[in-house]
matplotlib code that plots the C-alpha trace (Angstrom):
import matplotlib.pyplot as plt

x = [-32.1, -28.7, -27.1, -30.7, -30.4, -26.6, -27.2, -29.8, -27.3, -24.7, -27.2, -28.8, -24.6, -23.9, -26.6, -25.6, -22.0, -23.1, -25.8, -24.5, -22.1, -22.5, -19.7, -18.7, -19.2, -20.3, -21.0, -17.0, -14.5, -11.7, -8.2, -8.1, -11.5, -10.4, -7.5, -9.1, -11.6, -8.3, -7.1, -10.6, -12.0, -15.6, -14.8, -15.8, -18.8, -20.1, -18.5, -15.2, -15.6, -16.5, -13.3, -11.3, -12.9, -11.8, -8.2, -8.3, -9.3, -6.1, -4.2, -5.5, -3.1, -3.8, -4.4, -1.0, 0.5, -1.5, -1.1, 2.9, 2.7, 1.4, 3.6, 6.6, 4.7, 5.2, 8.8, 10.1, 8.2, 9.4, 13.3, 12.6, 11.4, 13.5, 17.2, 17.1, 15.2, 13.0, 10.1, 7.5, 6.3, 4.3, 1.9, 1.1, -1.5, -2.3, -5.5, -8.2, -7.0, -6.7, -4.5, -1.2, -1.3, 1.9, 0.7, 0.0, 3.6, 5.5, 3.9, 4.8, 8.3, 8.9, 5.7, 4.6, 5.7, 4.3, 2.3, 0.5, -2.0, -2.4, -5.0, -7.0, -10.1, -12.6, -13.4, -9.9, -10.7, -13.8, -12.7, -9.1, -10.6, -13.0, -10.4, -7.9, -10.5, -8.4, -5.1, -3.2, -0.1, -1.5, -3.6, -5.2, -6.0, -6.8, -4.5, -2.6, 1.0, 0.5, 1.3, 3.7, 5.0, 1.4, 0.7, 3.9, 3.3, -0.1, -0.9, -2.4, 1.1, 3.5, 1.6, 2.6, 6.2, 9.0, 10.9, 14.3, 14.3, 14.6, 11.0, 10.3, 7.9, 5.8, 5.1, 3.6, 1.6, 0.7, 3.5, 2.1, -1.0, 0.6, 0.4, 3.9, 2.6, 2.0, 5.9, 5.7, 9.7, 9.6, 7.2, 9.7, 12.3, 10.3, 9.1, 12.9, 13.7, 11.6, 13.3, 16.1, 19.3, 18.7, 15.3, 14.5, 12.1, 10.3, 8.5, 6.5, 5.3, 3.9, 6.8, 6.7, 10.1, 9.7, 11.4, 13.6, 9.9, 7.7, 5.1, 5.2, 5.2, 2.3, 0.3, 1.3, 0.5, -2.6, -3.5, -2.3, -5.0, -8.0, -6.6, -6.4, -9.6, -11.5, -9.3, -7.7, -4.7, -2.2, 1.5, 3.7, 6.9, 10.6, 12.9, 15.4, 12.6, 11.4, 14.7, 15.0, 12.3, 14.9, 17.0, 20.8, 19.9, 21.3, 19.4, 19.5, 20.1, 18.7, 18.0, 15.0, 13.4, 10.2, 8.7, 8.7, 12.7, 13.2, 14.2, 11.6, 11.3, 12.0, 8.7, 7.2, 4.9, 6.3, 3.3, 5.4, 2.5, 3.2, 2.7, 5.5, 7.3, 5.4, 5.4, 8.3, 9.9, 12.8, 14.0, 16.9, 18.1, 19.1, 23.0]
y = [18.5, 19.2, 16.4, 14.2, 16.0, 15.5, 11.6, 11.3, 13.1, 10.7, 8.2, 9.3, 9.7, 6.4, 4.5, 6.6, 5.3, 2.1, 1.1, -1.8, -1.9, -4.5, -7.0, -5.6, -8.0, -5.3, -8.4, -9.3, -7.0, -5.5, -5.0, -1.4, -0.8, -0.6, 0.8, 3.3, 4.3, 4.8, 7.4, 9.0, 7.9, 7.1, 4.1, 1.2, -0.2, -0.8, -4.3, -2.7, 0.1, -2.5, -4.2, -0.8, 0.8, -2.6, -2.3, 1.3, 0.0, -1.8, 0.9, 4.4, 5.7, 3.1, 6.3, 7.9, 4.6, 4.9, 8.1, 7.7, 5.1, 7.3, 10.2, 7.4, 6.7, 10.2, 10.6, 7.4, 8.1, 11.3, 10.4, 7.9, 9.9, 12.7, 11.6, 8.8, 9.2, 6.4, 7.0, 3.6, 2.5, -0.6, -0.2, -3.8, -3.8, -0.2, 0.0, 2.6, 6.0, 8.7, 11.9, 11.8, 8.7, 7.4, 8.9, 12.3, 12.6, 10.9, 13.1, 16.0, 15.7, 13.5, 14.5, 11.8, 9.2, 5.7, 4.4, 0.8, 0.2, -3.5, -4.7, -8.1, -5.9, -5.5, -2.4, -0.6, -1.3, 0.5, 3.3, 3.7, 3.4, 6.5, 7.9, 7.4, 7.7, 10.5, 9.4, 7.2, 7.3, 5.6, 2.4, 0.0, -3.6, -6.5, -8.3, -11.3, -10.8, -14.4, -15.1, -12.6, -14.0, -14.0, -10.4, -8.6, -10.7, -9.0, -6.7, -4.1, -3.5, -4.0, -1.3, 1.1, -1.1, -1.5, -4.3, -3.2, -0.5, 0.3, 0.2, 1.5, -1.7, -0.1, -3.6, -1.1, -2.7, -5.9, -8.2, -8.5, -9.5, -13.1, -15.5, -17.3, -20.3, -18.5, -17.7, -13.6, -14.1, -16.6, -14.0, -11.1, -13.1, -13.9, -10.3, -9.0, -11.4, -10.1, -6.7, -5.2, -3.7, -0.2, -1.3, 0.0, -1.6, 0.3, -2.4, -1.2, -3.8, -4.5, -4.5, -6.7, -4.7, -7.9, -7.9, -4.7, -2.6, -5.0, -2.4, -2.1, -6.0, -7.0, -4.9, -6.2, -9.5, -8.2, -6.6, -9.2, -11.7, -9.6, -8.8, -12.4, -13.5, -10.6, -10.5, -13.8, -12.4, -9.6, -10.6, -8.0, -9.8, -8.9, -7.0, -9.5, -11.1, -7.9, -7.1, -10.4, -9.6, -7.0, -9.8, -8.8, -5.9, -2.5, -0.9, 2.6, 5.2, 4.9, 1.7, -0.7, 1.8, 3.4, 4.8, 8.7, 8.1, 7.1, 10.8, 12.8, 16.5, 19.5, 20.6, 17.0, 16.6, 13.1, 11.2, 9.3, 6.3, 3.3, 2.6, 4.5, 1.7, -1.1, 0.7, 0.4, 0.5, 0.7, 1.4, -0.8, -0.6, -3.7, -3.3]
z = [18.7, 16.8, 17.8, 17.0, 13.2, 12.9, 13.8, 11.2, 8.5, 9.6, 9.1, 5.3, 4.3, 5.5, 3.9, 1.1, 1.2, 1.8, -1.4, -3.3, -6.3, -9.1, -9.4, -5.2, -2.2, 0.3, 3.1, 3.3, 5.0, 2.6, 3.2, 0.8, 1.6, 5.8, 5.1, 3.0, 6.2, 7.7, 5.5, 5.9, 2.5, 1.9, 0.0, 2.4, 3.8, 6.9, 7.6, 6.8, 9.5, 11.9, 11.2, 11.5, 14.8, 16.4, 15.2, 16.8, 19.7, 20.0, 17.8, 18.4, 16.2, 13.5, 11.1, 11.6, 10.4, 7.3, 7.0, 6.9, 4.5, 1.9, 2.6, 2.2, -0.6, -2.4, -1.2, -2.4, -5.9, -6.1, -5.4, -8.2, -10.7, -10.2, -8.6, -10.5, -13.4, -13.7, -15.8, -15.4, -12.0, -11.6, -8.3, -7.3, -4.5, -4.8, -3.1, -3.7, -5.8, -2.8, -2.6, -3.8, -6.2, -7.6, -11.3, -10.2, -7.9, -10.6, -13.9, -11.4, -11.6, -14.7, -17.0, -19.0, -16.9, -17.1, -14.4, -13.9, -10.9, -10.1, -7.0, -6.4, -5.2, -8.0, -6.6, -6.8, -10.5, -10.8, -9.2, -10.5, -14.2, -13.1, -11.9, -15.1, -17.7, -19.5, -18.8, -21.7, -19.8, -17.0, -16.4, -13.3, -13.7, -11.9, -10.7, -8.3, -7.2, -6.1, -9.9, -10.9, -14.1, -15.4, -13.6, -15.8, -18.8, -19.0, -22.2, -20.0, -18.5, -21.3, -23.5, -20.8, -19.5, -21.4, -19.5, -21.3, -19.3, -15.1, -13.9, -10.0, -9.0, -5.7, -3.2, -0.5, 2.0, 0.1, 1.1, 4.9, 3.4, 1.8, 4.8, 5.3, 3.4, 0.3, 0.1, -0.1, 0.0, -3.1, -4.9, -4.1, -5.3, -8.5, -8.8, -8.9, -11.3, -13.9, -13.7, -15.4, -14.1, -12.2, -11.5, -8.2, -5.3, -2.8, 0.3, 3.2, 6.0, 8.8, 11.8, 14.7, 17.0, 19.2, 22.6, 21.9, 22.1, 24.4, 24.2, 20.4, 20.0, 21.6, 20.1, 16.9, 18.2, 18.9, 15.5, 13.6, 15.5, 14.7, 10.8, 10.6, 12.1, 10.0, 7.4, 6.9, 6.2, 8.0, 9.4, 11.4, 10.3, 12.3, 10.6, 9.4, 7.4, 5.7, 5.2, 2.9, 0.4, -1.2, -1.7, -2.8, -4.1, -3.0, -0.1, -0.3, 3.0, 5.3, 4.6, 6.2, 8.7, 10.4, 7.5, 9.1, 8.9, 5.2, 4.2, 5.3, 4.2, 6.0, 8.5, 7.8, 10.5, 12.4, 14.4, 17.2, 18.2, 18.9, 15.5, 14.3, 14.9, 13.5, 9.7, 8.3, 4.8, 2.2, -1.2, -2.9, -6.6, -8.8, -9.6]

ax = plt.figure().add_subplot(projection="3d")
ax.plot(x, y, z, "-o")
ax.set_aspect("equal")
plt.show()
């Protein structure tokens, strides 16, 4: 009988979860809204769990990748904001708000700091303006980094960006979602262009290891074919190629790397999946 009523209260919260939001397509998986169920959030529907209990399947530990991408997240932010002293960050593909946003690590250290969110999904919108309702330092719009000139021209962003000064632009997680004929390292290179000296960058993506981790690469081949039939977009990329969307600027230690390696902090719990290998991430400065 208690697992019968816990069923039917999975049940009522799920079709809770799951009612329709104007202006949303809850029929059409979404790339935050699975990632999202990943990080445990209620943010997703039904079609987007679907899509995420298969990639477990192949990637038990698909969470723990996720997981370190945020905590990368927060260090990265945090170094920016406080060793360096950059006080604007533009967020492009920032997916839904969760713990530890970029606003609430940077204000932490730097208060007052400027933060822009910028996401394709209509409904990172809705809920990062609930979310920032009282907050005129910081702002979320939507957005395509397939056309960054428009995207930074935008008024939304240049109330809150000064472009005369170094901005911390955040590309987590969004450039393995450009297919390779939508040029993601023509729109890195365009991106970094529009930035001023001691501008800093921060990429994470998707890692294909190839034949140095066997293991590790297939299932990368693996994901990538279900993100793509699902998702119609996804690519675990080799290193070399990541490693080009920072262009000439100056990588910082440790440079391009699993993203539990790029400076982690003392008692940081490490998840060592396979996945810990096919996350992986930087930080480089414009000279």
């Amino acid at each position: 009988m208690a697992d019968d009523d816990g069923a039917t209260d999975r049940t009522r919260s799920e079709g809770a979860r799951d009612r329709p939001v104007p202006g949303i397509d809850s029929t059409t998986p979404s790339v935050s809204r699975v990632y999202d169920f990943m990080l445990g959030g209620k943010d997703n529907f039904a079609v987007d769990r679907h899509v995420a209990e298969m990639a477990l399947k192949i990637a038990p530990d698909a969470p723990a990748a996720a997981r370190a991408n945020r905590g990368f997240l927060r260090r990265a932010v945090r170094h920016l904001a406080g060793e360096v002293g950059i006080r604007q960050f533009l967020d492009i593909g920032s997916g839904l708000p969760t713990q530890g946003n970029v606003h609430e690590v940077a204000q932490a250290v730097a208060p007052g700091a400027k933060v822009v969110y910028a996401d394709i999904d209509p409904m990172v919108l809705v809920h990062g303006r609930a979310l920032l309702a009282r907050d005129d330092s910081t702002t979320v719009i939507q957005g395509d980094i397939r056309q960054p000139e428009d995207l930074l021209s935008r008024p939304e962003i240049r109330r809150l960006i000064d472009f005369d000064e170094p901005v911390g632009l955040l590309l987590l997680g969004i450039l393995h979602h450009l297919n390779d004929d939508e040029d993601p390292g023509g729109i890195a290179a365009r991106l970094r262009a529009l930035l001023p000296g001691g501008s800093h960058l921060v990429i994470s993506h998707f890692h294909n290891p190839g034949p140095a981790r066997p293991e590790v690469s297939a299932q990368a081949y693996q994901a990538e074919k279900l993100f793509n039939q699902n998702l119609g977009t996804g690519r675990w990329r080799g290193h070399d190629e990541i490693l080009a969307y920072f262009g000439d600027w100056e990588l910082l230690d440790p440079g391009l790397v699993p993203l539990a390696e790029w400076r982690p902090e003392p008692d940081e719990p490490v998840e060592r999946g396979i996945t810990y290998h096919t996350f992986v991430g930087g930080v480089a400065r414009n000279p």
